[in-house]
C-alpha positions as CSV (number, residue, x, y, z in Angstrom):
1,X,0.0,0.0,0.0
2,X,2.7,2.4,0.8
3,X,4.4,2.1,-2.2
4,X,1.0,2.2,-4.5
5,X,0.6,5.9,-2.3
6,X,4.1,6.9,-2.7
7,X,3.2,6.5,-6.9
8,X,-0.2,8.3,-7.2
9,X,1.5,11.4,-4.9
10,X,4.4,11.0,-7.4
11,X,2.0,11.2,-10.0
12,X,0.0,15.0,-8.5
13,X,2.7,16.7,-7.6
14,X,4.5,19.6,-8.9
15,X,7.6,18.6,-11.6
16,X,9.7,19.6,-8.8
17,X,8.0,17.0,-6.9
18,X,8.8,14.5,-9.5
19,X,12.4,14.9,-9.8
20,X,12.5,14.8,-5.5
21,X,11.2,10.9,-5.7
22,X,13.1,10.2,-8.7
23,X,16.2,11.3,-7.2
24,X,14.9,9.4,-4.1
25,X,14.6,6.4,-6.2
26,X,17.7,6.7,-7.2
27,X,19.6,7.0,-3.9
28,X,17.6,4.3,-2.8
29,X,18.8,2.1,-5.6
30,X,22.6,3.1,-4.4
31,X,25.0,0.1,-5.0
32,X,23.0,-0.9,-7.9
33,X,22.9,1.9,-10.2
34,X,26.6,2.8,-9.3
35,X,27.6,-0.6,-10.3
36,X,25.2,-0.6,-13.8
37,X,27.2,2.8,-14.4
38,X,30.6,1.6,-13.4
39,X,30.0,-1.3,-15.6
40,X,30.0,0.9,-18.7
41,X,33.3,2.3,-18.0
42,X,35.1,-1.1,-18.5
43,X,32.5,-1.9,-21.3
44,X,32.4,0.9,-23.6
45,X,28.9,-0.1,-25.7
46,X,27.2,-0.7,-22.4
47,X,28.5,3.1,-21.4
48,X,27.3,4.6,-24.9
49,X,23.6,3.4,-24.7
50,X,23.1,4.3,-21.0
51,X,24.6,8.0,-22.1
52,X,21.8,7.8,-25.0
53,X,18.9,6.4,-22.7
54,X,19.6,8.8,-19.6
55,X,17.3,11.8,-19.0
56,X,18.8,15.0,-17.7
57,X,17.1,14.1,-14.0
58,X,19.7,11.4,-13.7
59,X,22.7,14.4,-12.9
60,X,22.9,13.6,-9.4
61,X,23.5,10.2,-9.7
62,X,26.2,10.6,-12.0
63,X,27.7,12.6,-9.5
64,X,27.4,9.8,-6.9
65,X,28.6,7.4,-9.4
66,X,31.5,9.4,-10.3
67,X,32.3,9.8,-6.5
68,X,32.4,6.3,-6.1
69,X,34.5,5.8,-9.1
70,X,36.9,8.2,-8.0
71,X,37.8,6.1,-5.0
72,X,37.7,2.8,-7.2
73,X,40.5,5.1,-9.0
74,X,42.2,5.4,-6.2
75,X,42.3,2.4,-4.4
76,X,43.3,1.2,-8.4
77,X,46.1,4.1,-8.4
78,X,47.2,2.9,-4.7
79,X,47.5,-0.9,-6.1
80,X,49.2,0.4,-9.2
81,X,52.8,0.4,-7.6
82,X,52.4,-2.7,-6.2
83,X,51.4,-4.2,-9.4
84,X,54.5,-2.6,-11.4
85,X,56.7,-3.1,-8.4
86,X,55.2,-7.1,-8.4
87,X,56.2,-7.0,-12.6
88,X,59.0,-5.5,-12.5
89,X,60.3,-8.1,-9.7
90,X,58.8,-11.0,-11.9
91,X,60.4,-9.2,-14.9
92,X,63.6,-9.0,-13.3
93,X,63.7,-12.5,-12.7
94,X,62.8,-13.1,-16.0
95,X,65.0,-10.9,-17.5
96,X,68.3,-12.3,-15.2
97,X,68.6,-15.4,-17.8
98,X,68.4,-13.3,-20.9
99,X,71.0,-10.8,-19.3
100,X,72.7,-13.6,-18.3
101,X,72.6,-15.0,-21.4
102,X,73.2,-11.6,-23.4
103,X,76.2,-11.1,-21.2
104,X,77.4,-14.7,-21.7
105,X,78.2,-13.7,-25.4
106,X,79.4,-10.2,-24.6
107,X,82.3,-12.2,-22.6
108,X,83.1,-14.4,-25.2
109,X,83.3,-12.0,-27.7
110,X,86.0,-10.1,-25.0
111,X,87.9,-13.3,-25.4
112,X,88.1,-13.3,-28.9
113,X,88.7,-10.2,-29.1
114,X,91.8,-10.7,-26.7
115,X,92.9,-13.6,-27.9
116,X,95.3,-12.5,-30.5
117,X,97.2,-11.1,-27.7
118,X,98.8,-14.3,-27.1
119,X,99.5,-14.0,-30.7
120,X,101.5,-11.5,-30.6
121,X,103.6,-13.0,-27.4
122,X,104.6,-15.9,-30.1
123,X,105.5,-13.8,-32.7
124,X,107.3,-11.4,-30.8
125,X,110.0,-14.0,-29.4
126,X,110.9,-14.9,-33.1
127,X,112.0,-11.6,-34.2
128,X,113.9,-11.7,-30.5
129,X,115.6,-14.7,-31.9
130,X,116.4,-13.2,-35.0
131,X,118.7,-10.5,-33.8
132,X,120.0,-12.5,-30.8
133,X,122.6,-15.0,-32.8
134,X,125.5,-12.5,-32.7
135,X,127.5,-15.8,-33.3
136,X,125.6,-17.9,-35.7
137,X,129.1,-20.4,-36.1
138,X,128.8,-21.4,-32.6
139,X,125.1,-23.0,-33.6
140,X,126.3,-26.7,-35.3
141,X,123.5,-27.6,-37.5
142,X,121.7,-30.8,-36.5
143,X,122.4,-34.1,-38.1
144,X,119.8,-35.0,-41.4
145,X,118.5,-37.9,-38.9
146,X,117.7,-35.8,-36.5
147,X,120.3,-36.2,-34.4
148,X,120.2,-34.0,-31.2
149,X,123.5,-31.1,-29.8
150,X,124.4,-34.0,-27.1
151,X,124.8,-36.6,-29.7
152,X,126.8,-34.8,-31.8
153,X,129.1,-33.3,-29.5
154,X,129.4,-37.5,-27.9
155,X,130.5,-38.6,-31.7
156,X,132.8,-36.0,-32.7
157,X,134.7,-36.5,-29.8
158,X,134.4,-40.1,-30.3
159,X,135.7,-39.7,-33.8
160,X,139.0,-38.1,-32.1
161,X,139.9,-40.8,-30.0
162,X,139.8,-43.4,-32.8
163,X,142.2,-40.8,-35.0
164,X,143.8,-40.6,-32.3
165,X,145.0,-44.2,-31.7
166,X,145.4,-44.0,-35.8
167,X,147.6,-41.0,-35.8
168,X,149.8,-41.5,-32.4
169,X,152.3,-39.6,-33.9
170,X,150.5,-36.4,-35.8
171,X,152.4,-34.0,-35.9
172,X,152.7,-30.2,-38.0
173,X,154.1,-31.7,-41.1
174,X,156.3,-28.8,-42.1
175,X,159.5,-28.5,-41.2
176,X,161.1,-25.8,-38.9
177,X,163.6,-24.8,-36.0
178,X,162.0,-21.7,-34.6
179,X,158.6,-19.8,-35.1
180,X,160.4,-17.2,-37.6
181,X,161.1,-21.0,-40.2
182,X,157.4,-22.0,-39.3
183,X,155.9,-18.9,-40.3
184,X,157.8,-18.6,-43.1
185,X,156.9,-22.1,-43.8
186,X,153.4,-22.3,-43.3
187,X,152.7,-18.9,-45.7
188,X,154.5,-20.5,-48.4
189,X,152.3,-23.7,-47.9
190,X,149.6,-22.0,-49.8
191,X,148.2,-23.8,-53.1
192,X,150.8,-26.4,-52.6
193,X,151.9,-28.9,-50.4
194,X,154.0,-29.5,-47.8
195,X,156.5,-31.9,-48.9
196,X,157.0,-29.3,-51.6
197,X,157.6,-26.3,-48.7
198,X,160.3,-28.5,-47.1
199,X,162.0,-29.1,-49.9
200,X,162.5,-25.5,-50.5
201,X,163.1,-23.9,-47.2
202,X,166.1,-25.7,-46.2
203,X,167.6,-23.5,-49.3
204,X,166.0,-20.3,-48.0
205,X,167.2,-20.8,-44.8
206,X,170.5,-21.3,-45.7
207,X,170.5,-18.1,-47.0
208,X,168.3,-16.0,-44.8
209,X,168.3,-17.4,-41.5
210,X,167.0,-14.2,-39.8
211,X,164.1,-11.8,-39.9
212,X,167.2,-9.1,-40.7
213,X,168.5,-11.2,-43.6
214,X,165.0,-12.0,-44.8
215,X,164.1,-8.1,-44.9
216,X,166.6,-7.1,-46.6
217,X,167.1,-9.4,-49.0
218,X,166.8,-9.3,-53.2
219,X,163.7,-10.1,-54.1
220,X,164.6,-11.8,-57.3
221,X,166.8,-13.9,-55.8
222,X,164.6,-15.1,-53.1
223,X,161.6,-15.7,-56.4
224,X,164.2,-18.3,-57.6
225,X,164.4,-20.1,-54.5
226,X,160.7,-20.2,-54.2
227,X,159.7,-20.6,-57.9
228,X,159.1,-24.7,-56.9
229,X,155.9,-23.4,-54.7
230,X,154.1,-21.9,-57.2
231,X,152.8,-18.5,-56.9
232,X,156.2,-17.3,-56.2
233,X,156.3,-13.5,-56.6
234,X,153.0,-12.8,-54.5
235,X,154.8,-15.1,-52.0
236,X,158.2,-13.6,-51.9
237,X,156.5,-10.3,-51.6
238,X,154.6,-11.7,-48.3
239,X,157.8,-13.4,-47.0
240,X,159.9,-10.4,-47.3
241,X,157.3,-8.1,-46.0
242,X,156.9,-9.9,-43.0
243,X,160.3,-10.2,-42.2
244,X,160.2,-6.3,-42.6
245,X,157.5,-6.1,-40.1
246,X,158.6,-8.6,-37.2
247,X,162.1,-6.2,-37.7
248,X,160.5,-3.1,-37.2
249,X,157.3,-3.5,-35.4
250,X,158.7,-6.6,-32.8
251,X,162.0,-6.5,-33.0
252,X,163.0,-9.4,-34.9
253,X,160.5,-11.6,-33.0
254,X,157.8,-13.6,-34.0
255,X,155.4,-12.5,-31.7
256,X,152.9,-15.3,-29.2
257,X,149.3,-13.9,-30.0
258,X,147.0,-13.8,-32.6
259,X,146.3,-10.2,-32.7
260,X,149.7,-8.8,-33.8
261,X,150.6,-12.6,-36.0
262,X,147.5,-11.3,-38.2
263,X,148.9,-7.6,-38.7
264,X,151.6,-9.8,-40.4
265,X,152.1,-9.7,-44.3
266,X,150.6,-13.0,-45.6
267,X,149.1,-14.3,-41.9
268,X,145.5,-14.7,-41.1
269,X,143.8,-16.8,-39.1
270,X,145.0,-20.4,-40.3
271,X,148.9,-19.3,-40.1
272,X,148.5,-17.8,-36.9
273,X,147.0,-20.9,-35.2
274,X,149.6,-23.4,-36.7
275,X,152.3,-21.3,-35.5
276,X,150.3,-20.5,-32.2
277,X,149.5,-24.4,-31.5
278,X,152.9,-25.9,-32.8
279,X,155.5,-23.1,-31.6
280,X,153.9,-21.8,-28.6
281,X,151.7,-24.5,-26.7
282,X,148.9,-22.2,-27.0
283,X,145.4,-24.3,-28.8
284,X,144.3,-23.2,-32.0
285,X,142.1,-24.8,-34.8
286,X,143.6,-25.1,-38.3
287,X,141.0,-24.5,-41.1
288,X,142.5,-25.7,-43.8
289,X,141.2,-27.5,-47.1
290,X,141.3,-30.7,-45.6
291,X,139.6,-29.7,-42.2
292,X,137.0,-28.0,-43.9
293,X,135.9,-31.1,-46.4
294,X,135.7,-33.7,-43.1
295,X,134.0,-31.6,-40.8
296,X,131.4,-31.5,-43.3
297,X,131.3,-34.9,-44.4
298,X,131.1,-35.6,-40.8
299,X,129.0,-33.6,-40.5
300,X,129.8,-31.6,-37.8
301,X,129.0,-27.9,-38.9
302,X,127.3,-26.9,-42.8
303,X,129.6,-23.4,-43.1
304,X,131.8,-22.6,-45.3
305,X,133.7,-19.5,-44.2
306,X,136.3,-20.9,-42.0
307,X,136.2,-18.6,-39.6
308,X,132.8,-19.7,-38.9
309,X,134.0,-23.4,-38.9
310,X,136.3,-22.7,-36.7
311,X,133.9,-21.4,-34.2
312,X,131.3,-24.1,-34.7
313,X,133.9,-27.1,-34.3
314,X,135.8,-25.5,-31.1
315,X,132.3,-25.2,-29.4
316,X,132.2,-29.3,-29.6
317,X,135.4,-30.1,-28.1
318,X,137.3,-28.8,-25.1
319,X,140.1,-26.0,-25.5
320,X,143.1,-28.0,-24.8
321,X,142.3,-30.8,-27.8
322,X,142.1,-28.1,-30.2
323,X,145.8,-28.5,-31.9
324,X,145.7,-32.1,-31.9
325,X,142.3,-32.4,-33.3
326,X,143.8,-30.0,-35.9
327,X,146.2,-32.7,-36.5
328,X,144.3,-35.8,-36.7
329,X,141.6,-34.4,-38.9
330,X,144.4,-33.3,-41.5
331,X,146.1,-36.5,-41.5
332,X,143.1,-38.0,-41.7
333,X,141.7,-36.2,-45.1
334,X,145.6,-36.5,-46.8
335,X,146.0,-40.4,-45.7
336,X,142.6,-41.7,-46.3
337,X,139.1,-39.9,-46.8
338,X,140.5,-38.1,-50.1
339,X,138.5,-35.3,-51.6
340,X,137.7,-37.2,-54.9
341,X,137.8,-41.3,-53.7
342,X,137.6,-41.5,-50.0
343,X,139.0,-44.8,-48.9
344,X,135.9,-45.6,-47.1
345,X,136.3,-49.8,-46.7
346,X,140.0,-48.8,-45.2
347,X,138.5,-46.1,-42.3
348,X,138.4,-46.9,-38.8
349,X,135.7,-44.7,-38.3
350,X,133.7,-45.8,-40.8
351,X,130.5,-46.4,-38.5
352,X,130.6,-42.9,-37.5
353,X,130.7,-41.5,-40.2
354,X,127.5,-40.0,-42.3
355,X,128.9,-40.3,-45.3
356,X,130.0,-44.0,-45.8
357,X,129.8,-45.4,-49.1
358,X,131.0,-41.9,-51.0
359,X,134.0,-43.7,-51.6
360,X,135.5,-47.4,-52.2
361,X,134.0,-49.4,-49.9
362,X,135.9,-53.0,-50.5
363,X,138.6,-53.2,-48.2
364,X,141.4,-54.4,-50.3
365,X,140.9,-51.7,-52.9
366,X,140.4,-49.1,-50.4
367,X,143.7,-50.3,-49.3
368,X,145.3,-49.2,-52.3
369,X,143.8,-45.1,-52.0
370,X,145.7,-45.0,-49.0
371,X,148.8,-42.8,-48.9
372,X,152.4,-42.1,-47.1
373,X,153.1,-44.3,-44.2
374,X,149.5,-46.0,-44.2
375,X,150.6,-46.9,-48.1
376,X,154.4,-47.8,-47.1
377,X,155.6,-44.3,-48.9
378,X,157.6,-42.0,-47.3
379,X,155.8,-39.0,-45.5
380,X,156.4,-34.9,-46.1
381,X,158.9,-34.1,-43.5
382,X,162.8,-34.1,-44.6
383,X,163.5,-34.2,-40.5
384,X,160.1,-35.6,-39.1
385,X,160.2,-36.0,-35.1
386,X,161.2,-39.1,-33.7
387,X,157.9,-40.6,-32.6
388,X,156.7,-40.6,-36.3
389,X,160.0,-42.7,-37.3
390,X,159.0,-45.2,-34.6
391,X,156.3,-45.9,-35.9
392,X,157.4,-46.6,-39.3
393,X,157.0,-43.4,-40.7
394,X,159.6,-42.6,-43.2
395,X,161.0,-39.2,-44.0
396,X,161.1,-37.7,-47.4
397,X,163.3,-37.2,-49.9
398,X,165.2,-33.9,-50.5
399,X,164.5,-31.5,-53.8
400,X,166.0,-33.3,-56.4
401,X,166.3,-36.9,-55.2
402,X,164.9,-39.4,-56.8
């Protein structure tokens, strides 16, 4: 009944009435209105046809409705943070792998990028090396086999001993007195040999037994008594100016080292050692054609310049065997291992040696390359020492014998 009166009063009254119970109604429907109109916000059709449909009595409830949706705002603002805080947590975490992963690369990519640093640590040593070998003599080239510095040094020095119970008795096989006949001697040993040089130099002795007589001597007549060496001006010029130069530089003495014996006219490094090693006791490699084809064909060094050989083969034996090795290795290459037709089935050190089977290899024809005392001929020396008669050595003929 009431609400049939509350109509039909609705209905008589005034417009102003009219809009007071509407607006009553609509309070009254509160929640429900507010949640029709909130509705249309997250729908947009829904918020459209309500906009369309609403008469202009409807103000104050848009009012409440926009109160209400205000604080909805709010509390959605006030949970906003918490959302994005919440999202950017869970997007942390799930952007740690991909970082992780994106950094991963960015690492590697730092290694590559510093790994030809190591590169240049490898090449760097190489040009190091390259400047280093003030003395590239002293490094003996390895054997083609591959043999290594310790087993070379081991068989050169084996290959020594055995010359050395061959050649007891080697010895410098020129013949002098004093260091002035050996020098002498050994410069006119060039391009010739030295049974040739001893049967010469007993004649220019004779003569010029001095530095003084030497140096002042004619130089024609001194070409005639060398003519028999070969080469006998450029020789006489080399004698003669030596003798000038031990006269006024070192008074008439042949002086002990190799610094002032190389000044000398005619004297390098070969002369000075053999009249360093055989007149003086003082060790000195001779480098002479003979040394330099064995130490090859042993295989002991690959130079050529002597000086360089020199160096290399010194650095495989000790100091003191240095004049005797000199000795054996030059018997050696005049006796049996020949330039041309090595005796190789005659050599005592034939299982040494690298180069077996250059030359003859049967033994009894190797027998008959052999030469001097090894071949029952008489040696180079006109006056050899004693120890080389002992053992059956036998000296050579003068110039002009038969």
């Amino acid at each position: 009944m009431s609400a049939e009166r509350d109509s039909a009063v609705g209905e008589q009254v005034s417009d102003g009435g009219r809009k007071t119970a509407k607006a009553a109604e609509t309070a009254a429907a509160g929640g429900s209105a507010s949640a029709k109109k909130a509705a249309p916000a997250r729908k947009p059709p829904a918020r459209r046809a309500s906009t369309k449909k609403a008469p202009a009595e409807k103000a104050p409830a848009k009012k409440a409705t926009a109160k209400q949706t205000t604080a909805k705002k709010a509390s959605a603002k006030e949970a906003a943070p918490a959302r994005k805080s919440a999202a950017k947590k869970a997007s942390a975490g799930k952007a740690a792998p991909a970082a992780h992963k994106k950094t991963a690369p960015a690492k590697s990519s730092a290694a590559l990028k510093k790994a030809p640093a190591p590169r240049k640590q490898v090449v760097a040593p190489k040009k190091a090396t390259a400047s280093v070998p003030a003395a590239p003599a002293r490094t003996v080239a390895a054997h083609p086999q591959g043999e290594s510095r310790t087993a070379l040094v081991r068989r050169a020095r084996r290959i020594n001993r055995e010359l050395a119970e061959v050649y007891p008795y080697a010895h410098p096989e020129l013949d002098f007195e004093n260091p002035f006949q050996l020098v002498v001697a050994t410069v006119l040993s060039a391009q010739t040999t030295d049974l040739r040089v001893n049967q010469t130099t007993p004649a220019l002795f004779a003569k010029y037994p001095t530095p003084e007589d030497l140096a002042a001597a004619n130089p024609e007549e001194v070409e005639e008594i060398l003519r028999p060496t070969g080469f006998f001006r450029a020789k006489t010029k080399s004698v003669i100016g030596l003798s000038k130069a031990l006269v006024e530089q070192f008074g008439g003495e042949v002086p002990g080292r190799l610094e002032d014996l190389v000044k000398l006219p005619g004297v390098g490094r070969k002369t000075a050692f053999v009249v360093l090693g055989n007149a003086f006791g003082r060790p000195g490699i001779t480098v002479d054609t003979h040394f330099q084809r064995l130490v090859r064909r042993w295989k002991w060094t690959d130079e050529t310049d002597p000086d360089k050989i020199e160096a290399a083969v010194g650095a495989l034996f000790p100091k003191s065997d240095w004049t005797d090795l000199s000795h054996h290795v030059i018997w050696h290459g005049r006796r049996m291992c020949h330039a041309r037709k090595p005796a190789c089935g005659a050599c005592p050190i034939a299982p040494l040696c690298p180069a077996y089977g250059e030359g003859e290899t049967d033994p009894e024809k190797a027998k008959k390359l052999l030469k001097y005392e090894k071949a029952g001929q008489p040696g180079q020396r006109l006056k050899p020492p004693q120890a080389y008669l002992d053992a059956g050595g036998r000296p050579a003929p003068p110039l002009g014998a038969g």
